[in-house]
C-alpha positions as CSV (number, residue, x, y, z in Angstrom):
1,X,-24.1,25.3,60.6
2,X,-23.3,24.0,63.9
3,X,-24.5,20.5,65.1
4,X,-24.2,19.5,68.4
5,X,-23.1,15.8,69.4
6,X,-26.4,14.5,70.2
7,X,-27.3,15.6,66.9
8,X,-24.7,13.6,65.3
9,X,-25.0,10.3,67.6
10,X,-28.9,10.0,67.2
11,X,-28.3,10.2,63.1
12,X,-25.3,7.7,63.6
13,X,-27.8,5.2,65.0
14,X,-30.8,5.6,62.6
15,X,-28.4,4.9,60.0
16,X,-26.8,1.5,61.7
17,X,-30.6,0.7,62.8
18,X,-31.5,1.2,58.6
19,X,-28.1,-0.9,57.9
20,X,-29.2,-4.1,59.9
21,X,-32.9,-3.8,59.0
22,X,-32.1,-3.9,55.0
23,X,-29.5,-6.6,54.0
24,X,-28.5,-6.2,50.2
25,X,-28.9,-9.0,48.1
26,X,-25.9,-10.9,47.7
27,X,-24.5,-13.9,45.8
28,X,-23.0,-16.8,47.0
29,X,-18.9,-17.0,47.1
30,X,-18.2,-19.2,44.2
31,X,-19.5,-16.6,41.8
32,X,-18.0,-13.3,40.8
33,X,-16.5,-11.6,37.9
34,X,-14.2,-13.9,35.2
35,X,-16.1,-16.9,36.4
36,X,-17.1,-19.3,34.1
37,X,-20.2,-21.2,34.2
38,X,-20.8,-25.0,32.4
39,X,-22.2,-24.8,29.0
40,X,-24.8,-26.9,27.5
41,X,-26.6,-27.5,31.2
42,X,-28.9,-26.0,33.3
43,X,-26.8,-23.7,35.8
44,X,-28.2,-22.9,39.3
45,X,-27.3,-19.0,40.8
46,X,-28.1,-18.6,44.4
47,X,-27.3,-16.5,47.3
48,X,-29.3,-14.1,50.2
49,X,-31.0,-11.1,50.4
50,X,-34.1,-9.9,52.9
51,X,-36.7,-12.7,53.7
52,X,-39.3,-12.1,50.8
53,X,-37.4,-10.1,48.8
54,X,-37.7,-10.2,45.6
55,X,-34.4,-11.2,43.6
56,X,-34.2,-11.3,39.1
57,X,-31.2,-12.5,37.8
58,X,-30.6,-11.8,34.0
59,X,-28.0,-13.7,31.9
60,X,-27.2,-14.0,28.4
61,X,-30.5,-12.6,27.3
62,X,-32.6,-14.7,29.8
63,X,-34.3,-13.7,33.5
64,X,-35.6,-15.2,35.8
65,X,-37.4,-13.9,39.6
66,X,-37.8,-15.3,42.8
67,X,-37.9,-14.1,46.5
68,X,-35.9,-15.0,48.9
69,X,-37.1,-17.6,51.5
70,X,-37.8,-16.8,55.2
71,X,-34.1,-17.7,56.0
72,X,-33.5,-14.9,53.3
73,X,-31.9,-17.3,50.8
74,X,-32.9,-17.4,46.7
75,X,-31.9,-19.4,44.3
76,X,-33.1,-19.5,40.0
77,X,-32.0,-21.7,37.6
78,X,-31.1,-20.3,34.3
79,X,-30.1,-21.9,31.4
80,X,-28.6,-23.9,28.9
81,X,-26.8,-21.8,27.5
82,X,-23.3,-22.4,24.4
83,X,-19.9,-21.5,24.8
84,X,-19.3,-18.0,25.2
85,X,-17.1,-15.1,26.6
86,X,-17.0,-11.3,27.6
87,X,-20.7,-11.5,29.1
88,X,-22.5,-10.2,32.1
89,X,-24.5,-11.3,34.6
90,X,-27.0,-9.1,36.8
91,X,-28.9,-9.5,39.9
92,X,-31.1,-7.1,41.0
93,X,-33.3,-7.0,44.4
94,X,-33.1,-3.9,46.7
95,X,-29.6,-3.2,45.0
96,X,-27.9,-4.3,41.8
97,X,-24.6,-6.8,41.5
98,X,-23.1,-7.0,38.0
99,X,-20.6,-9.9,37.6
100,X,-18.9,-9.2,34.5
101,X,-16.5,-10.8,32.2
102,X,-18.5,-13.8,32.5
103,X,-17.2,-17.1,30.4
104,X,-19.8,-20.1,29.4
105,X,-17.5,-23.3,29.0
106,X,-16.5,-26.4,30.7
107,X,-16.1,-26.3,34.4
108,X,-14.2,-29.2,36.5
109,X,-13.9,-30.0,39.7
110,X,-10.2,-30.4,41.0
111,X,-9.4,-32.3,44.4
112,X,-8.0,-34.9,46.9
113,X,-4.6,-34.3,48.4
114,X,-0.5,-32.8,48.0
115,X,-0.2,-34.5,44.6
116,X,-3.6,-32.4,43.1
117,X,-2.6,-29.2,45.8
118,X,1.2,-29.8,44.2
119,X,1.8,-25.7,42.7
120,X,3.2,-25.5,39.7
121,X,6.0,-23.6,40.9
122,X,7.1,-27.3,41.7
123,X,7.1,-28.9,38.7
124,X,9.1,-29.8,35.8
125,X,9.2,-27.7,33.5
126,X,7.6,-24.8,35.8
127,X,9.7,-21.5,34.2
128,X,8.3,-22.4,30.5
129,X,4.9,-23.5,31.8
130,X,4.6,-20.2,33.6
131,X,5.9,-17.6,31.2
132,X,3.2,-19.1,28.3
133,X,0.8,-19.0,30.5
134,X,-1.5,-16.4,29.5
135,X,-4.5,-17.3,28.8
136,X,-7.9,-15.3,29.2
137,X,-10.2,-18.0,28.5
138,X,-8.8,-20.5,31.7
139,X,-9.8,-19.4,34.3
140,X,-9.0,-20.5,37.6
141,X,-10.5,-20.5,41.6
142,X,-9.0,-21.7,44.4
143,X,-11.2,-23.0,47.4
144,X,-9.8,-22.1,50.9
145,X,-8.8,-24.6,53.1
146,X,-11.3,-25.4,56.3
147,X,-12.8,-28.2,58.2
148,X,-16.7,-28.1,58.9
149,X,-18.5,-30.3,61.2
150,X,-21.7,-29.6,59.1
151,X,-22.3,-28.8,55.4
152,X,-21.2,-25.5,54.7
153,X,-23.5,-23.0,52.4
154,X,-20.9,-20.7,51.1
155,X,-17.2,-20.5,50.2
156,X,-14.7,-17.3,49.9
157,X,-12.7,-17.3,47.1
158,X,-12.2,-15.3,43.5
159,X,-12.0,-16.0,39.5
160,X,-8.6,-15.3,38.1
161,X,-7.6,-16.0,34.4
162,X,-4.5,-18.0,34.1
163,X,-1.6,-15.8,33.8
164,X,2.3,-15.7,35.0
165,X,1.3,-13.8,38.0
166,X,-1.9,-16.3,39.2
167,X,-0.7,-19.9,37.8
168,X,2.6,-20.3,40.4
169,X,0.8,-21.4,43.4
170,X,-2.3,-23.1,41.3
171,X,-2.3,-26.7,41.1
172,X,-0.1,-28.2,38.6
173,X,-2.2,-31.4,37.8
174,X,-5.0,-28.9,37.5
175,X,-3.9,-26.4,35.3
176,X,-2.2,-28.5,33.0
177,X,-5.3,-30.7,32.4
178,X,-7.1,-27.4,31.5
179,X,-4.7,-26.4,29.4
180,X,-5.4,-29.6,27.4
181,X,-8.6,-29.0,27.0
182,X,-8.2,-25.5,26.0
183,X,-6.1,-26.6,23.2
184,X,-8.2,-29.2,21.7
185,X,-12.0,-27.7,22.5
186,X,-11.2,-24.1,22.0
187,X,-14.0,-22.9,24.2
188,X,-13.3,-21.2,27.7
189,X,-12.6,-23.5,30.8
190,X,-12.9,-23.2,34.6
191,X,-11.0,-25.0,37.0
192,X,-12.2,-25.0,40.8
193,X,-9.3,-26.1,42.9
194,X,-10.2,-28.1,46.4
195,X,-7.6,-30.0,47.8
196,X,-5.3,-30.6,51.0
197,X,-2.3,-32.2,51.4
198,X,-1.9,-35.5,53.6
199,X,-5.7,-36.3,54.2
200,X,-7.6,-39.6,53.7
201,X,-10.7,-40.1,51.4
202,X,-13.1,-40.2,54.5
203,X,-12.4,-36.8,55.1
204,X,-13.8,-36.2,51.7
205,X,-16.9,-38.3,52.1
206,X,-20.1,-36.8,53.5
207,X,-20.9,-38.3,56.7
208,X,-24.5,-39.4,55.9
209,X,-22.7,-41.6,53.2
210,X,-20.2,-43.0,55.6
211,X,-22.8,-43.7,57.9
212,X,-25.0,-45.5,55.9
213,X,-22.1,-47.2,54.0
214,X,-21.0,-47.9,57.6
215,X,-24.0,-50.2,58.4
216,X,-24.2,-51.9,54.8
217,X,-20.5,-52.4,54.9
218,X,-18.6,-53.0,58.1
219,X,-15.3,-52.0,56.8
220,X,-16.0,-48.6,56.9
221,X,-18.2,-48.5,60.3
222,X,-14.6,-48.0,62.1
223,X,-14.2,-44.9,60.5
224,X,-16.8,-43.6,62.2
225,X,-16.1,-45.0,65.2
226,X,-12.7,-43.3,65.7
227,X,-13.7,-39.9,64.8
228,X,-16.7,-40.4,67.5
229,X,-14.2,-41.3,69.8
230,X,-11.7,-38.6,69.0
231,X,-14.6,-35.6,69.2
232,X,-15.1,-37.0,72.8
233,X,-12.3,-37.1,74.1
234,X,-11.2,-33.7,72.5
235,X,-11.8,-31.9,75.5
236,X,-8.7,-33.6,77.6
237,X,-7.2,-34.4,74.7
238,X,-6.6,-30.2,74.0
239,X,-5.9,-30.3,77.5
240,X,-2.9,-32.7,77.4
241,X,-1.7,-30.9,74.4
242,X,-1.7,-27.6,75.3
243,X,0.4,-28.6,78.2
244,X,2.5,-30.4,76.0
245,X,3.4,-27.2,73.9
246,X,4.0,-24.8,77.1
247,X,6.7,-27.4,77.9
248,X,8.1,-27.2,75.0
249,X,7.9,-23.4,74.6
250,X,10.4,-23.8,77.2
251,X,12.0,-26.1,76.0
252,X,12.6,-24.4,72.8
253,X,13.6,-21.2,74.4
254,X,16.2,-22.9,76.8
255,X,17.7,-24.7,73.5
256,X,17.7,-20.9,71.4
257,X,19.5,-19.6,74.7
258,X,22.4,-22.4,74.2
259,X,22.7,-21.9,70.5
260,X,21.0,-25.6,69.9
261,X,18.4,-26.8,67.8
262,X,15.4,-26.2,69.7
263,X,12.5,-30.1,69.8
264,X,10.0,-30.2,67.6
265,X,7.1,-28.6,68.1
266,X,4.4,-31.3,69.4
267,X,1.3,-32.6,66.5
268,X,-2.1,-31.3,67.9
269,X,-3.9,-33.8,68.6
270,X,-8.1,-35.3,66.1
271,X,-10.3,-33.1,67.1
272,X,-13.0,-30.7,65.3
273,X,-10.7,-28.7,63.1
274,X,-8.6,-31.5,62.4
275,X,-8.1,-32.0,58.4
276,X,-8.4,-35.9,59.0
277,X,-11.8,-35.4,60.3
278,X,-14.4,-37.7,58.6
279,X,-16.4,-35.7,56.0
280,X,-14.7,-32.4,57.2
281,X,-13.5,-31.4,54.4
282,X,-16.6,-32.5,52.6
283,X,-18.5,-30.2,54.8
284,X,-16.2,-27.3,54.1
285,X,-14.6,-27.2,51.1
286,X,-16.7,-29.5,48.3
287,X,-20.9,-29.4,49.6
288,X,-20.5,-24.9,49.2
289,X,-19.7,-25.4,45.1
290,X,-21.5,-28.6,45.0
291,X,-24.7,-27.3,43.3
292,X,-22.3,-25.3,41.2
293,X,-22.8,-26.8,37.4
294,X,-19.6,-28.9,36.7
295,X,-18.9,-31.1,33.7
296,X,-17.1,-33.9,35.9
297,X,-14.1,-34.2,38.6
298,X,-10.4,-34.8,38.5
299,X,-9.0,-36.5,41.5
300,X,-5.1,-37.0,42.7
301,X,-5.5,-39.4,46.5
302,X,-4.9,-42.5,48.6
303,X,-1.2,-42.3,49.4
304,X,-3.2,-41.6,52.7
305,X,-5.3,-44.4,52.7
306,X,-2.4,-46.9,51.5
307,X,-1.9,-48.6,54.9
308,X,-5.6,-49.3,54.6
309,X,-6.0,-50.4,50.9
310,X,-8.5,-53.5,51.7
311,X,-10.8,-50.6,53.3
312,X,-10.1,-47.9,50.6
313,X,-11.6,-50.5,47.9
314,X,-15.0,-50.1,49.3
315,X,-14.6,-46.2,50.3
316,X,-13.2,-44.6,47.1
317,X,-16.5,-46.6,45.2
318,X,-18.7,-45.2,47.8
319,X,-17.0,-41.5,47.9
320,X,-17.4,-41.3,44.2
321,X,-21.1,-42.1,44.8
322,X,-21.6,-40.0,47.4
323,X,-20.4,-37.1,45.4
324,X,-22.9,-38.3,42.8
325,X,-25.7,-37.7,45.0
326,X,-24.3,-34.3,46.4
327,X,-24.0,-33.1,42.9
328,X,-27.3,-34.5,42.1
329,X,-25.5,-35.5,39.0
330,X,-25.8,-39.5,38.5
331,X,-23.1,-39.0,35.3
332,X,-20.9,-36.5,37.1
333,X,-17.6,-37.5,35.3
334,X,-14.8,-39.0,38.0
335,X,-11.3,-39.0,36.7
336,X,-8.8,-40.1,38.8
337,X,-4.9,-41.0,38.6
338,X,-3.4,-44.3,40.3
339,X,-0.7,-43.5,42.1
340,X,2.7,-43.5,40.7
341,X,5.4,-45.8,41.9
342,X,7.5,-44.5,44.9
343,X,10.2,-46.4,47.2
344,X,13.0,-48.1,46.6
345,X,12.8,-51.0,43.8
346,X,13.0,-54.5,45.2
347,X,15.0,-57.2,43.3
348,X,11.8,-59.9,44.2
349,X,8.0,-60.3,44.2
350,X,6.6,-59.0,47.3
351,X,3.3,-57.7,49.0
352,X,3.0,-54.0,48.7
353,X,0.4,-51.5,50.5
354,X,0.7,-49.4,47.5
355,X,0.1,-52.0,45.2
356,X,-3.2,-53.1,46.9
357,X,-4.4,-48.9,46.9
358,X,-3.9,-49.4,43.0
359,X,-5.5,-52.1,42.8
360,X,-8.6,-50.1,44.5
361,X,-8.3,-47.6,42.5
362,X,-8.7,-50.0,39.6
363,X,-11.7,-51.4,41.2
364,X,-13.0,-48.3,41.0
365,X,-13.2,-48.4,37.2
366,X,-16.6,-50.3,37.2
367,X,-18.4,-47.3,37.9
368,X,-19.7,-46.1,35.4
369,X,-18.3,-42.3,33.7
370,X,-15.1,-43.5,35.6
371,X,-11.5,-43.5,33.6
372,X,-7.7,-43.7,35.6
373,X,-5.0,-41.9,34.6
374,X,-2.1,-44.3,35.2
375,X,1.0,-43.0,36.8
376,X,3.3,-46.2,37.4
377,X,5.6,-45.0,34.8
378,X,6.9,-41.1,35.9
379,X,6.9,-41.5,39.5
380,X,10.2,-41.1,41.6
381,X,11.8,-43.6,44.5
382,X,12.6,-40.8,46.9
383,X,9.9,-38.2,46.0
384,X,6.2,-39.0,47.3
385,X,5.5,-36.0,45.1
386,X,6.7,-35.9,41.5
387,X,7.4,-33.4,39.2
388,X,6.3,-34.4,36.1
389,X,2.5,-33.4,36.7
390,X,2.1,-32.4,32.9
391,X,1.9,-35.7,32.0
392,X,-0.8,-36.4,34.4
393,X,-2.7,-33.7,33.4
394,X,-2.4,-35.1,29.8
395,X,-3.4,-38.1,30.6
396,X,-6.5,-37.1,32.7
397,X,-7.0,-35.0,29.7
398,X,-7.0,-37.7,27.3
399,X,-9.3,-39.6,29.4
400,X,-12.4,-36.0,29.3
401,X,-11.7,-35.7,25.3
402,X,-12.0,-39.0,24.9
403,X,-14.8,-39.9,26.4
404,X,-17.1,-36.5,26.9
405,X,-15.3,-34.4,23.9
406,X,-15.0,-36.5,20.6
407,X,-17.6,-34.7,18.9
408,X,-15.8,-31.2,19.7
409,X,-12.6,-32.9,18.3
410,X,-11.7,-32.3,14.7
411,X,-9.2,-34.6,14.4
412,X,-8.8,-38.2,15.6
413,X,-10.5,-39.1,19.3
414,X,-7.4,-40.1,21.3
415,X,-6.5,-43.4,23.2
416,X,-7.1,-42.4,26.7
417,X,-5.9,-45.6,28.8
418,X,-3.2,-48.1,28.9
419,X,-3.6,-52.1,28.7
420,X,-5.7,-52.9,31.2
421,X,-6.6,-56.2,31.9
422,X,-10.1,-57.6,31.2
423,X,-9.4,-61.4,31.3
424,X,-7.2,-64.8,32.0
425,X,-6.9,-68.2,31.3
426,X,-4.6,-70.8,32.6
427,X,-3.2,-72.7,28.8
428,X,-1.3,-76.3,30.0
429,X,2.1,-74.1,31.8
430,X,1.2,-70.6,31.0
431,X,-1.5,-68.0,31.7
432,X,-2.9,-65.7,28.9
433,X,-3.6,-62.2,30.1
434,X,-6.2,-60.4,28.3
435,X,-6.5,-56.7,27.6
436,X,-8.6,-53.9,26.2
437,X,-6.9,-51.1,25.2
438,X,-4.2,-53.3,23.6
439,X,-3.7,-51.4,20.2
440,X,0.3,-52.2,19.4
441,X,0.8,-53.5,22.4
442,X,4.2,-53.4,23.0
443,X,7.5,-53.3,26.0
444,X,8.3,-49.8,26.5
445,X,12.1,-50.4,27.1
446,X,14.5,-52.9,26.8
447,X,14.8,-56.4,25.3
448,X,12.1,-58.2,27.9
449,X,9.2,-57.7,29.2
450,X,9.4,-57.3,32.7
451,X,7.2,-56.8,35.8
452,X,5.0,-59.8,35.8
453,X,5.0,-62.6,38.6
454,X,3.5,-66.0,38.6
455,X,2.7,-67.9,41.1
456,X,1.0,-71.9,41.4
457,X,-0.8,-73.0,44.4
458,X,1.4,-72.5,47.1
459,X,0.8,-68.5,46.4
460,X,4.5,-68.2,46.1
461,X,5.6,-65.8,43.1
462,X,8.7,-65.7,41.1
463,X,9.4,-63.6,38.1
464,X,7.9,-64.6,35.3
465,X,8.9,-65.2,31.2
466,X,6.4,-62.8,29.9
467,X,5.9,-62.0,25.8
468,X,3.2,-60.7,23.8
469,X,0.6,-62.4,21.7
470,X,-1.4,-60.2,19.7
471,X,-3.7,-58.4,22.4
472,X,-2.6,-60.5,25.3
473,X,0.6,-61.6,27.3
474,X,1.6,-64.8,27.7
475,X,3.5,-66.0,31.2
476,X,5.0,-68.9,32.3
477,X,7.9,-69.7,34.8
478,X,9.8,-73.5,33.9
479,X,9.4,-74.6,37.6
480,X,5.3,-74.1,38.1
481,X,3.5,-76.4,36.0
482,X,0.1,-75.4,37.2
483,X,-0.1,-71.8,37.4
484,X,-2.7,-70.2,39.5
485,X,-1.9,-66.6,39.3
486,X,-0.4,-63.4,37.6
487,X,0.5,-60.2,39.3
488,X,2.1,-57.4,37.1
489,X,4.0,-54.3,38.6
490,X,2.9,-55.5,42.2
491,X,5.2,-53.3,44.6
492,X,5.5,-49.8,45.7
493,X,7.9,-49.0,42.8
494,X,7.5,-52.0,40.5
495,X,10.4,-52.0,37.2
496,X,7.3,-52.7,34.5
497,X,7.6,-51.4,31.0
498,X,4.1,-52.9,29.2
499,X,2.4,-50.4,27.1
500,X,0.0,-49.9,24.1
501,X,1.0,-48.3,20.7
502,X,-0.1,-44.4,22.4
503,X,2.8,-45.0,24.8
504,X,0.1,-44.9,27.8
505,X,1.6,-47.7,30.2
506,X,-0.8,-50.7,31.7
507,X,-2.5,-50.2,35.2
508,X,-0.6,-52.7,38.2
509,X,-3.0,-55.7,38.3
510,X,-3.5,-59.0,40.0
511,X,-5.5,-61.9,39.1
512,X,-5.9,-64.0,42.6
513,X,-8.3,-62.4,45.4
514,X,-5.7,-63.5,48.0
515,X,-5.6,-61.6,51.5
516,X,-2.7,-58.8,51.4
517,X,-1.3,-57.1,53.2
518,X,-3.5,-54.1,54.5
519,X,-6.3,-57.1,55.3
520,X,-8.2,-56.4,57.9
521,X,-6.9,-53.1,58.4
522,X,-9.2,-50.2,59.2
């Protein structure tokens, strides 16, 4: 039969015209097939479909309807369900979308910045790691990098189950966490990766905390205060810059020409897609999963915020909180690791930058559902990033089974933390340091115990005769008769060596309150 071309252009738009009147239901990004959803919870499902549509979502024996609001988004809650694998969940409106091979487990959040985003590829140990990795019930998604200047609904990504061919680029820290907890809970766990390398803990915070944090605390209202400025001024600041890189496309063309290394390319300058951007990355990359059901988050920053440590001791509290309230989870779990020790070694006590971001991070630990994954021990002088991120990811491990997991655990409940101090007293010529966590504690290495400093009054500190007493350390130094203060591994990369009887080192600490370094900073 013969149609004519009219014919076929007048069916062509009926067809479009049906297309954009009916949407098909859809489901937001973070879910799809191998995902795997948090166990023992309730667990929210959400996505779009037409305004008053009506949408059922059946899992694991359970349904439940809505319809879609007048902006055309749903949402059910379904719900608690136990540990599980191999099922599938369907969600039916106008059309039907079956996610299968659909895990029930534990779910954690990975972020912050290189050190977490660190691949595995990268690591000690990376051939072995990768060749056993196989393993159906880890599953693994990655969140795509991108900056939002408001609070993003959805995310792009996939489930993948850990394998030789998916783990490579996966973060390190990350996967060997999970693979901890897949050895000791033997239920299925998914990882949902969100990090990016070089950025501060603002960008991470929403906005509506930082502002309000901003006019209760007036270390933090600069932070806002820049990035206003910076939006401003973007304008002629893109201006200037793309100026800047036509010169040097010329540049870097004459220098090809000559057979010379051609300048460096110039840095774009803050503006709206910059990954520095207060609560950017918030927007983009965490508030999209945040109503996904999570038992806690892992968290590898601050070598960002170390020039600003005084700062970061009131931030990384109120990020953490912040997240809370995102999550709507007051107990969402918080793990983080302090950074490790990096630089050269100095032969004497000195102020440190990196030592006062520890010493925030340790603040940080009277949060509640808080635990720090000490790292003073395996980092490297001329590597910001080291390679031995299994370790972390055990100890960040030992920190989940330990405190969420003992009653999946059927053998002992492990130590999850080093020494960490929890008290001191000055005794006639010495100070007694106090610890929890103190089991066997112990040097790690050699025939002294090294890396404490004391100081009197005049806030000048030498190296100090340090032994152990039972649960505490005893220091003293023969030329200050009245001690004031102790500081132990207190430099960018201290040589420290106290431990407790699990081999898990003691956190950098000081006693004294005294102005450092990054005071006044912002």
């Amino acid at each position: 039969m013969k149609i004519n071309a009219t014919a076929v252009g007048v069916l062509t738009a009926c067809c479009v015209l049906a297309g954009a009147a009916r949407a098909d239901v859809e489901v937001a990004g973070v879910f799809g097939d191998h995902m795997v959803l948090q166990r023992d919870e309730k667990v929210a499902i959400w996505g779009t479909a037409d305004a008053g549509e009506e949408v059922s979502v059946t899992f694991a024996e359970q349904t439940e309807k809505t319809r879609a609001a007048d902006d055309g988004k749903w949402s059910v809650t379904l719900g608690p369900f136990d540990a599980a694998a191999g099922l599938s969940l369907a969600i039916v409106g106008k059309n039907t979308l079956t996610l299968q091979d659909v895990c029930v487990g534990e779910v954690w959040i990975c972020s912050g910045q290189s050190n977490m985003q660190w691949p595995l590829r990268q690591t000690d140990g990376a051939d072995e790691a990768i060749a056993a990795a196989s393993d159906t019930e880890l599953r693994l998604f990655t969140v795509p990098r991108r900056v939002m200047g408001e609070p993003a609904d959805d995310v792009k990504g996939k489930w993948v189950l850990a394998a030789p061919e998916s783990v490579p680029g996966f973060s390190a820290v990350a996967y060997h966490f999970g693979k901890q907890l897949r050895a000791r809970l033997g239920v299925p766990v998914g990882l949902i990766h969100s990090s990016w390398g070089g950025t501060p803990a603002e960008a991470w915070t929403p906005l509506s905390a930082l502002d309000d944090s901003a006019q209760k605390e007036p270390v933090l209202a600069p932070i806002l205060t820049r990035w206003e400025q910076a939006l401003a001024n973007w304008p002629n600041a893109k201006k200037a810059y793309d100026a800047r890189v036509a010169k040097w496309k010329t540049a870097a063309e004459a220098a090809r020409v000559a057979g010379k290394k051609p300048p460096r390319r110039p840095g774009p300058p803050r503006g709206p897609q910059h990954p520095h951007r207060a609560a950017g990355l918030w927007n983009g990359m965490i508030a999209p999963i945040a109503r996904f059901g999570a038992r806690g988050v892992i968290w590898y920053q601050g070598e960002s915020n170390a020039s600003r440590a005084e700062q970061y001791r009131v931030l990384f509290a109120r990020m953490i909180e912040a997240w809370r309230e995102g999550f709507e989870r007051p107990d969402l779990r918080f793990y983080f690791v302090q950074l490790a020790n990096f630089h050269a070694v100095k032969p004497e006590p000195a102020e440190s930058t990196w030592a006062e971001l520890r010493d925030a991070q340790r603040a940080a630990l009277e949060l509640p559902h808080t635990a720090m994954a000490v790292a003073i021990d395996i980092g490297a002088a001329n590597n910001i990033h080291p390679r031995n991120k299994a370790e972390v990811g055990r100890r960040l491990a030992l920190a989940a089974l330990a405190q969420d997991y003992a009653a999946d655990l059927a053998d002992a409940v492990p130590e999850f933390s080093g020494p960490r101090l929890v008290g001191h007293r000055v005794k006639g010529s010495s100070i007694v340091l106090e610890f929890s966590h103190a089991d066997g504690l112990r040097r790690r290495d050699g025939e002294e115990l090294i890396g404490f400093a004391i100081a009197g009054k005049d806030r000048k500190f030498r190296w100090a005769a340090a032994r152990v007493d039972g649960d505490t350390v005893v220091c003293s130094h023969p030329e200050i008769r009245k001690p004031v203060a102790v500081r132990y591994a207190w430099a960018d990369n201290p040589e420290c060596n106290l431990e407790n009887a699990a081999g898990l080192p003691a956190s950098p600490f000081r006693t004294d309150d005294w102005p450092g370094v990054t005071s006044g900073k912002r």
